[in-house]
Each structure stands twice: as C-alpha cells, then as structure tokens.
N, CA, C and O atoms as a DFTB+ gen file, in Angstrom:
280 C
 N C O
     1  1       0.838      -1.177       0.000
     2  2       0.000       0.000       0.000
     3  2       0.890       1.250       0.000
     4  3       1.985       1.233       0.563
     5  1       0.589       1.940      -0.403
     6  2       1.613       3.380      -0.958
     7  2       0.849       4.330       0.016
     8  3      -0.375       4.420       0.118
     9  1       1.737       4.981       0.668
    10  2       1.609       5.578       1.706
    11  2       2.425       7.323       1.683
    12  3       3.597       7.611       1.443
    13  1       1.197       8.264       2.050
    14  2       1.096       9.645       2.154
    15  2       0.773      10.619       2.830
    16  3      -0.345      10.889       3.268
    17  1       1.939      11.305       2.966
    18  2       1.798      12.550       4.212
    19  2       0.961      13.465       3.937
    20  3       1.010      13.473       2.707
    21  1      -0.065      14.550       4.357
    22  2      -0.557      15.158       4.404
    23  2      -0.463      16.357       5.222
    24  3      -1.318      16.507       6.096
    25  1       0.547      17.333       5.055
    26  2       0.263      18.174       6.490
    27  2      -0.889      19.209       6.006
    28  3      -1.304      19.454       4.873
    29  1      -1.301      19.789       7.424
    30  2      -2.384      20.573       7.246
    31  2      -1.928      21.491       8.487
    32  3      -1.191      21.047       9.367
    33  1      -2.521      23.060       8.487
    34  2      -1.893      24.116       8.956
    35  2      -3.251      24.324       9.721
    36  3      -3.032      25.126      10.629
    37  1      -4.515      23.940       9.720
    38  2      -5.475      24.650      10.168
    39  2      -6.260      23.555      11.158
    40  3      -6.055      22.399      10.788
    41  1      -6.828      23.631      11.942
    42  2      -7.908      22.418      12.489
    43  2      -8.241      21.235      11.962
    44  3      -8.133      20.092      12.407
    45  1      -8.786      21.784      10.655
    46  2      -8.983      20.104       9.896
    47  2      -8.865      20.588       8.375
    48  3      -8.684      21.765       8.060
    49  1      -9.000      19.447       7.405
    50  2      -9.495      20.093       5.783
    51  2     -10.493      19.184       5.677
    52  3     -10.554      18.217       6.436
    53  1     -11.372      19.411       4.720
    54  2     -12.247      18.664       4.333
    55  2     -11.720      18.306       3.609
    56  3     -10.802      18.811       2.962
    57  1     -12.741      16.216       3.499
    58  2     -12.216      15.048       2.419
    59  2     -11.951      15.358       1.028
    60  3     -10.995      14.808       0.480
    61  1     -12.726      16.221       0.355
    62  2     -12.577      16.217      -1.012
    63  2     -11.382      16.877      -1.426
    64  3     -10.648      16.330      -2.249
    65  1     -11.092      18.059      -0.917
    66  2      -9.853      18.886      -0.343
    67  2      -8.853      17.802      -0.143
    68  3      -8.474      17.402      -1.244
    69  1      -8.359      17.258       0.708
    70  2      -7.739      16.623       0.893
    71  2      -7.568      15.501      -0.420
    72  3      -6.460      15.810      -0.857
    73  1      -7.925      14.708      -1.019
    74  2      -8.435      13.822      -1.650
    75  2      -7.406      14.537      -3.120
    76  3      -6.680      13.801      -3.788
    77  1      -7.574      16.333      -3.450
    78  2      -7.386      16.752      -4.291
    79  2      -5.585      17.004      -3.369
    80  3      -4.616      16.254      -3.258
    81  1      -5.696      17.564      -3.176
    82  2      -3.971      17.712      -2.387
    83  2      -3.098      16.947      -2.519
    84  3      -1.958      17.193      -2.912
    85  1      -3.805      15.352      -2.019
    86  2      -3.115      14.307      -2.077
    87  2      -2.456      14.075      -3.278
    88  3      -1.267      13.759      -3.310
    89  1      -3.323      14.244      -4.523
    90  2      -3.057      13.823      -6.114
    91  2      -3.664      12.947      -6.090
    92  3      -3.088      12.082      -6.749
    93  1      -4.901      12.463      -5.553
    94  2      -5.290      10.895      -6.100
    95  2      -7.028      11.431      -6.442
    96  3      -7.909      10.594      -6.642
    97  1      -7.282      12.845      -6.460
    98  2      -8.317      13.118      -7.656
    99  2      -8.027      14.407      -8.253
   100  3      -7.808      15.363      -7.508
   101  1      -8.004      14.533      -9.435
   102  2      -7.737      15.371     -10.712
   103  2      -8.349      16.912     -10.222
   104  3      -7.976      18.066     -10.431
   105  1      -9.341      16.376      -9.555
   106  2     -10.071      18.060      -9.259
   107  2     -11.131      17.901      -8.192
   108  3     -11.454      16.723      -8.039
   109  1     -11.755      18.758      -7.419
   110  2     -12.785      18.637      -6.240
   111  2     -13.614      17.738      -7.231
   112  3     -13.500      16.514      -7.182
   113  1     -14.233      18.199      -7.897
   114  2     -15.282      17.910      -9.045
   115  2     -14.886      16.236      -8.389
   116  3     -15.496      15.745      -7.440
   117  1     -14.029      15.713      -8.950
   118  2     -13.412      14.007      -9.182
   119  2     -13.855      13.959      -7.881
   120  3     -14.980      13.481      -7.738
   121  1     -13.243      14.347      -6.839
   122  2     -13.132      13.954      -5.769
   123  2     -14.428      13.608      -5.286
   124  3     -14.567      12.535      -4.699
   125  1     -15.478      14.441      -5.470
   126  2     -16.804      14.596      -5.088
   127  2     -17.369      13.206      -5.542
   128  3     -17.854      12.412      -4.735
   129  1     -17.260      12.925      -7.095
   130  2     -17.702      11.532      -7.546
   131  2     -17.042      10.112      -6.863
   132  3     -17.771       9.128      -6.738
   133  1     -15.533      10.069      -6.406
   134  2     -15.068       9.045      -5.870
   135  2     -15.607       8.862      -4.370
   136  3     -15.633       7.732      -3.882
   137  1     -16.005       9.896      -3.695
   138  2     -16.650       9.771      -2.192
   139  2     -18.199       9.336      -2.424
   140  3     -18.752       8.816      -1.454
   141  1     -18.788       9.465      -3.361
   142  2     -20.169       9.449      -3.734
   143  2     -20.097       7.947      -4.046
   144  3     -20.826       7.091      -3.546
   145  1     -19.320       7.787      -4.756
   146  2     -19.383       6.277      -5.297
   147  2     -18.653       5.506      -4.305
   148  3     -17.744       4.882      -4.852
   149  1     -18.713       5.307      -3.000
   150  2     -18.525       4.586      -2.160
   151  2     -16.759       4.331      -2.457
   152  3     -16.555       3.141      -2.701
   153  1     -15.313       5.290      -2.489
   154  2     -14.260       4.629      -2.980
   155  2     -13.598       5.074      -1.667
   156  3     -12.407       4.851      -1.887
   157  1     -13.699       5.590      -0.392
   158  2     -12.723       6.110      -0.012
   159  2     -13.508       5.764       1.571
   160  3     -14.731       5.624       1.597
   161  1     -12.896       5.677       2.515
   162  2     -12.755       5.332       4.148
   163  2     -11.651       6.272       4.382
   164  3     -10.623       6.666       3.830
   165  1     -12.441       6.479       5.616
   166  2     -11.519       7.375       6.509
   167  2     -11.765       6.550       8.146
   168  3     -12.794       6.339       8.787
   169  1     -10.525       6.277       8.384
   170  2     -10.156       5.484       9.602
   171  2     -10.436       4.406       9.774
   172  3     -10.645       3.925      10.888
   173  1     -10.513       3.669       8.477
   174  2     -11.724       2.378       8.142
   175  2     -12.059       2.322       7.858
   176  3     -11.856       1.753       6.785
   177  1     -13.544       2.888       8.278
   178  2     -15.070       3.544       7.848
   179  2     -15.564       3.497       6.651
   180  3     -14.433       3.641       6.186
   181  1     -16.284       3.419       5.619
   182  2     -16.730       3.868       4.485
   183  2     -17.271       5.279       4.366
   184  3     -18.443       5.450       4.704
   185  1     -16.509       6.391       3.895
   186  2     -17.197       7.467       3.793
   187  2     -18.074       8.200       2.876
   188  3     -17.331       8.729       2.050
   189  1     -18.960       8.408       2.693
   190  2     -19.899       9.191       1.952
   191  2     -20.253      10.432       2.213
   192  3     -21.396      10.746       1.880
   193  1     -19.238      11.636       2.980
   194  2     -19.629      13.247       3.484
   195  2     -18.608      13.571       2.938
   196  3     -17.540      13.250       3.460
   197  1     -18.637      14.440       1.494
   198  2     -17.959      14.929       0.873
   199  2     -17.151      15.828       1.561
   200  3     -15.952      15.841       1.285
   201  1     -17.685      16.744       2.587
   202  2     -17.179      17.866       3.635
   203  2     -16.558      17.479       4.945
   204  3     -16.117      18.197       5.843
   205  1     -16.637      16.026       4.828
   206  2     -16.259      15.218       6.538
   207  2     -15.098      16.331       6.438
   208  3     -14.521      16.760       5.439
   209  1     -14.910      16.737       8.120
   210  2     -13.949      17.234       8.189
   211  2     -12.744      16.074       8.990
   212  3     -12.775      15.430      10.039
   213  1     -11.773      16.221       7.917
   214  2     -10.674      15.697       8.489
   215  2      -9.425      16.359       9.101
   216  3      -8.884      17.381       8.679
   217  1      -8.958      15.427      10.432
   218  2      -8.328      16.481      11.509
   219  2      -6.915      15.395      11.370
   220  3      -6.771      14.360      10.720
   221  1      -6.095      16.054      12.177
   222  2      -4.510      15.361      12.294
   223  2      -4.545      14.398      12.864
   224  3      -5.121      14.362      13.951
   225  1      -3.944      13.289      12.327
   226  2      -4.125      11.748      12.705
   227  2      -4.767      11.099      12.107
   228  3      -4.339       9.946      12.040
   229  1      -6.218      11.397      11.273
   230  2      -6.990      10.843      10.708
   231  2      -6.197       9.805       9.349
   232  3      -5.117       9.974       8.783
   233  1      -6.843       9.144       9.233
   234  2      -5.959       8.648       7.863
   235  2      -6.921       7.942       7.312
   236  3      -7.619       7.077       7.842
   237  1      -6.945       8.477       5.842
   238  2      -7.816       8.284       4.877
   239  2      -7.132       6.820       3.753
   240  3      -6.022       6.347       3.512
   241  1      -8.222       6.615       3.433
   242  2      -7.973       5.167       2.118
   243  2      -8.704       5.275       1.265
   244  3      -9.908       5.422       1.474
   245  1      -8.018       5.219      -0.308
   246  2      -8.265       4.968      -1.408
   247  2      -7.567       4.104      -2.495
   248  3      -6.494       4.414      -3.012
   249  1      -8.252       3.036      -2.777
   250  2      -7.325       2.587      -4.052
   251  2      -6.339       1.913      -3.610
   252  3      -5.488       1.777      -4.489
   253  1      -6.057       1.409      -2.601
   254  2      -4.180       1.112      -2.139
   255  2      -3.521       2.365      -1.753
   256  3      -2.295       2.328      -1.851
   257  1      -3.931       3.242      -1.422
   258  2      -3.468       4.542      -1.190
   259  2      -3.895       4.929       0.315
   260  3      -5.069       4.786       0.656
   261  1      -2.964       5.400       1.176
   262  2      -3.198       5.849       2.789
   263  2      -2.499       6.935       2.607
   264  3      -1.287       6.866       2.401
   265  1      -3.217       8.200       2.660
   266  2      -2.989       9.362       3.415
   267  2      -3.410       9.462       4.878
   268  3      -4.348       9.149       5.612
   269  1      -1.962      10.195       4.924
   270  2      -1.766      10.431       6.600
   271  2      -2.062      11.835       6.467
   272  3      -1.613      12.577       5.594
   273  1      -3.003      12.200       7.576
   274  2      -2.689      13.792       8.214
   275  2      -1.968      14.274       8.918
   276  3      -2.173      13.752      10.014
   277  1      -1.053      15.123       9.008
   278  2      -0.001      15.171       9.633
   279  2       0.157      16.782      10.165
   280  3       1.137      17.120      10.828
C-alpha cells in the first residue's frame, strides 16, 4: 500500500480537499464523484460526506493509497 503525508496548517481540511492535495483526484469535481461512489474510508469507515472534516491523525484510504494527516 503506498503511503502519504498530508500536512495541514489549520484544524482540519475537508475530504474532497484533501483527496485533491493528495493527487489521487484530478479536481474537487473528481473527488466529489469518488466519495459518492462509495471509494474512499476514513479510519476504516466507508465514507460518503464529501465535507467530513478531516483532523490530524486521521488517515484516509483509497485505491491502495493511505494518506496520513499530519
């Protein structure tokens, strides 16, 4: 699994945000469709809240892909 840092400067970012930062969606737009279509967990979880806010520590999954918040 290919594994990714994320730092963030503020309280939290939201998933789609994040999702786009990372490089593993082309644009919010993408991002919005890959959370919709059931592709991405955060801390496990299956997520479907495009706006979940994600905070430091959290660590998101897509694809073989783990972003870390950092």
């Amino acid at each position: 699994m290919q594994s990714i840092s994320v730092p963030i400067t503020g309280e939290y970012i939201e998933l789609a945000a994040l999702l786009k930062i990372a490089g593993v969606a082309s644009s919010g737009g993408h991002a919005h469709l890959l959370i919709e279509d059931g592709l991405v967990a955060c801390n496990g979880e299956l997520e479907k809240r495009k706006r979940r806010k994600v905070k430091k520590g959290d660590i998101v999954q897509f694809q073989g892909v783990e972003i870390q918040v950092v």
